[in-house]
Every structure is written in C-alpha cells, then in structure tokens.
C-alpha positions as CSV (number, residue, x, y, z in Angstrom):
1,X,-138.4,55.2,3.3
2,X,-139.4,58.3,2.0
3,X,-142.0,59.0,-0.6
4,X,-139.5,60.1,-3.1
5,X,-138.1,56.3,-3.3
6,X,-141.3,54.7,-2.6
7,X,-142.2,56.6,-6.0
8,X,-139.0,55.5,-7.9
9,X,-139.4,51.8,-6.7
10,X,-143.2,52.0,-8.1
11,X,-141.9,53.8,-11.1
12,X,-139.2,50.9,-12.0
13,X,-141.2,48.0,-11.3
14,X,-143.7,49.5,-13.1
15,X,-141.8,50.5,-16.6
16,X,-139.5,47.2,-16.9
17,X,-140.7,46.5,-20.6
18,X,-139.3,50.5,-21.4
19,X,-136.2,51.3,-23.4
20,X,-133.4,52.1,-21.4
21,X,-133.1,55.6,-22.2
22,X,-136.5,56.4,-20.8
23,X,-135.4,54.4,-17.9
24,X,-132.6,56.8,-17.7
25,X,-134.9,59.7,-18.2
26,X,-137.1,58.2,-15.4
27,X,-134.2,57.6,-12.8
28,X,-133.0,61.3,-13.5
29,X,-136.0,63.0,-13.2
30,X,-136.3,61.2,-9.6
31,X,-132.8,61.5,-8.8
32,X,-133.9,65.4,-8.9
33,X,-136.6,64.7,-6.8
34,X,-134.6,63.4,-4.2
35,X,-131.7,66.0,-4.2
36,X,-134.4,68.3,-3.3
37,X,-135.6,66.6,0.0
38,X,-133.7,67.4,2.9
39,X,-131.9,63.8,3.6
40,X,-130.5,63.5,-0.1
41,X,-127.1,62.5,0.8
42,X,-128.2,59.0,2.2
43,X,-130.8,58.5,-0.5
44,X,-128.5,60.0,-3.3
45,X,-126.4,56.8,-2.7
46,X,-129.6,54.7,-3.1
47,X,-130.1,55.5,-6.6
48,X,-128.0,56.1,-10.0
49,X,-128.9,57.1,-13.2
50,X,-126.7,54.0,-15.3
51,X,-129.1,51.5,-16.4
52,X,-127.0,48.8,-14.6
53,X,-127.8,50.5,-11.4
54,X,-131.6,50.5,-12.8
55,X,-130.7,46.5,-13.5
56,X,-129.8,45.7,-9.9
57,X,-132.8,47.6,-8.6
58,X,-134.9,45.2,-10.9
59,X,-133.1,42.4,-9.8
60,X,-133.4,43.4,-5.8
61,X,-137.0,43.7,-6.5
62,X,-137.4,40.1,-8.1
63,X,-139.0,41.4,-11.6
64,X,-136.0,41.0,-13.3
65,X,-132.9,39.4,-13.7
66,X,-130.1,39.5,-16.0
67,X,-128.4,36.5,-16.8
68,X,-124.8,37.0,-18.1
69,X,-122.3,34.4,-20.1
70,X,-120.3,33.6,-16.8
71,X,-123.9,32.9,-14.9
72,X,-125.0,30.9,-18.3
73,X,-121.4,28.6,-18.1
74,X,-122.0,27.9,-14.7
75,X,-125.9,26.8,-14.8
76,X,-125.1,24.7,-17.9
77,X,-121.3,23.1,-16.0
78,X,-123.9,22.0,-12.7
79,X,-126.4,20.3,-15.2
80,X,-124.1,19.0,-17.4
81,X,-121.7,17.8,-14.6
82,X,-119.2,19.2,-16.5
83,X,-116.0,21.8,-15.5
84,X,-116.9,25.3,-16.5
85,X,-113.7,25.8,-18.3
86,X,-115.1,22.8,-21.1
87,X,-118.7,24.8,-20.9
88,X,-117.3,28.3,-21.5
89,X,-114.5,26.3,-24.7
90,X,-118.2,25.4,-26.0
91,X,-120.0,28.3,-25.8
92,X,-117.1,30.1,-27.2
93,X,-117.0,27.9,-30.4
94,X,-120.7,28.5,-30.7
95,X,-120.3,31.9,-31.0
96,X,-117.0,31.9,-33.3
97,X,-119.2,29.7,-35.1
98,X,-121.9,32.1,-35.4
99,X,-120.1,35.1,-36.4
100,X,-118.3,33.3,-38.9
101,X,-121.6,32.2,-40.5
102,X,-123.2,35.7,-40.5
103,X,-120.3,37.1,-42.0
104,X,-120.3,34.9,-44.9
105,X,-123.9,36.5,-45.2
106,X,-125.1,33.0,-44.5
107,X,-128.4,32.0,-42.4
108,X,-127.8,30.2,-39.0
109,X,-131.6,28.1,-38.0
110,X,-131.6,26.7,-35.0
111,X,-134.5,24.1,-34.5
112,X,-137.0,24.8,-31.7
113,X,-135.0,28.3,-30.9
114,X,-135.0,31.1,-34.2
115,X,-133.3,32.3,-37.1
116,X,-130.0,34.4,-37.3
117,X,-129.2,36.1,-40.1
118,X,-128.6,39.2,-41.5
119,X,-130.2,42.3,-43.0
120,X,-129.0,44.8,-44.9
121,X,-129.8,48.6,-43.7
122,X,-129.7,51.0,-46.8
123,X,-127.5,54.6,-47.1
124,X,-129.1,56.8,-45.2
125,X,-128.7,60.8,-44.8
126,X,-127.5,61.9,-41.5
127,X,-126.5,65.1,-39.6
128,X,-123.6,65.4,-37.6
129,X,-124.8,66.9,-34.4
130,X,-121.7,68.7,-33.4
131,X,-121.0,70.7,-36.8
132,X,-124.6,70.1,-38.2
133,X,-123.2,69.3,-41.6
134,X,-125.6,66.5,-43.5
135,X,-123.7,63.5,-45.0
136,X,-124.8,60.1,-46.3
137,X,-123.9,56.9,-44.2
138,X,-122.7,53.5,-46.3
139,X,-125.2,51.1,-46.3
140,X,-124.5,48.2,-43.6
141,X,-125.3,44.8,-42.8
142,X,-127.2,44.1,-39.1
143,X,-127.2,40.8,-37.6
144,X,-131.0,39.6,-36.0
145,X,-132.3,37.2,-34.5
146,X,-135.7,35.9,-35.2
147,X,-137.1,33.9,-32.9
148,X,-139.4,31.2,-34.0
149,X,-143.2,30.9,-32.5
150,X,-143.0,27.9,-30.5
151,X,-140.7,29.4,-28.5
152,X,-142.2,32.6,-28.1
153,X,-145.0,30.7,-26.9
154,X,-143.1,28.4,-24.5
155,X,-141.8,31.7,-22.9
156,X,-144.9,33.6,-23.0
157,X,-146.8,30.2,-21.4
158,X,-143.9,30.3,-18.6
159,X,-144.3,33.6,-17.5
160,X,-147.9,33.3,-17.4
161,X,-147.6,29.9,-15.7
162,X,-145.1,32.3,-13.0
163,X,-147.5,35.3,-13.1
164,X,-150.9,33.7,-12.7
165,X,-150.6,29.9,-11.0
166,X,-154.2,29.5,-11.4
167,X,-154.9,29.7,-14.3
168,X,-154.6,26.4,-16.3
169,X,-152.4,25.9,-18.8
C-alpha cells in the first residue's frame, strides 16, 4: 500500500466520532492526494468520497458498523425464533405507532431506553443561496430522541468493557 492510503486509513479510523461532511471533506482532500501519485487508477477505485463508501471502510476496519432495519429483523427473528416476516409486521407497527404519537404532538417514554418527542424550531430568516434573496422560514416541529442515562451508561460501560478488558467494571 502506498502512503497516500496508509494516510486515509489512519485518517478514517481516526475521525469516526466527525460529522459526515468533514468526513467528506477528509475523503476528498485524499482522493486528490492519490490522483496525483502515479498508480491512481487502481487506488482511485479504492476510495470514494460518499459517506457510505466512508461506512464500509469503517466497517472493513472493525471500528464501526452500521446496523440497518433488515439486519435488526433478522438478529431479533434468530433470538426470538420467530419468521422475519412477523419481526419486520412488528417493527413496522412500532414505528406507525411512533409517528402517529409524535404527530399528535404527544410524548412517546420508553422505560430503560429515552424519550421521543417533539420540539418546536421557531421562524427563522434565511438566504436563498442561488438568488441571495433573504426570506423567513415557518416555524416547524422536529422529532428527538432523548435518551435516558442508564442507558447511556450501559453503552458507554460496554464500549469500555470492548475497548479496555482490563479494566474492571
């Protein structure tokens, strides 16, 4: 490997917790770097500024996975010993469920887990970047999620547990 993608391995693994635009930022500035070497056609193909690409380079790496609804139905099917069409009917209820709830501006707590509910994000004044003319945006509601302490320290004692195996917990 060349120094070029030794450098944007080091730099991904080392920036996981960063937005995805400056991951984006991060994965163009090195996909210059390594159009200018003299191989760049095979290590062009090795990297791609989309943060999915940025995903799957995480995910090759071990520091990161992402775990989608399809993954989620079958995990929860295996345990369950259930089929994953009954899974995926339940998960989909749960989130009808949901959205139904947060529409009626009502507050969704889940024990042990968080808090959904909404918030309401006042009129603001914007620009439109392509004609630069200033106008004033409705005020919206945004759904969040809250979650609650114990489990932020479940998953925080977890990781830890994962990261340093010595230590005692």
């Amino acid at each position: 490997m060349s120094y070029t993608v030794l450098t944007l391995i080091l730099l991904l693994s080392s920036n996981v917790a960063e937005s995805s635009s400056n991951l984006r930022k991060h994965c163009n500035y090195e996909h210059k770097l390594l159009s200018k070497n003299q191989n760049n056609t095979l290590q062009t193909a090795f990297i791609s500024s989309t943060p999915k690409a940025t995903h799957e380079l995480w995910a090759k790496q071990g520091q990161r996975q992402v775990l989608n609804k399809k993954d989620l139905v079958n995990q929860v099917a295996e345990k369950l010993n259930k089929t994953q069409k009954e899974v995926n009917t339940v998960v989909d209820e749960f989130l009808l469920s949901l959205k139904k709830h947060l529409s009626r501006n009502s507050q969704v707590n889940l024990a042990k887990f968080g808090v959904f509910k909404n918030s309401l994000r006042g009129e603001r004044r914007m620009r439109n970047l392509q004609t630069g003319q200033i106008f004033t945006a409705k005020p919206v509601y945004v759904p969040n999620l809250r979650f609650y302490d114990t489990f932020k320290q479940d998953v925080n004692r977890e990781l830890s547990k994962r990261d340093h195996p010595s230590y005692n917990y």
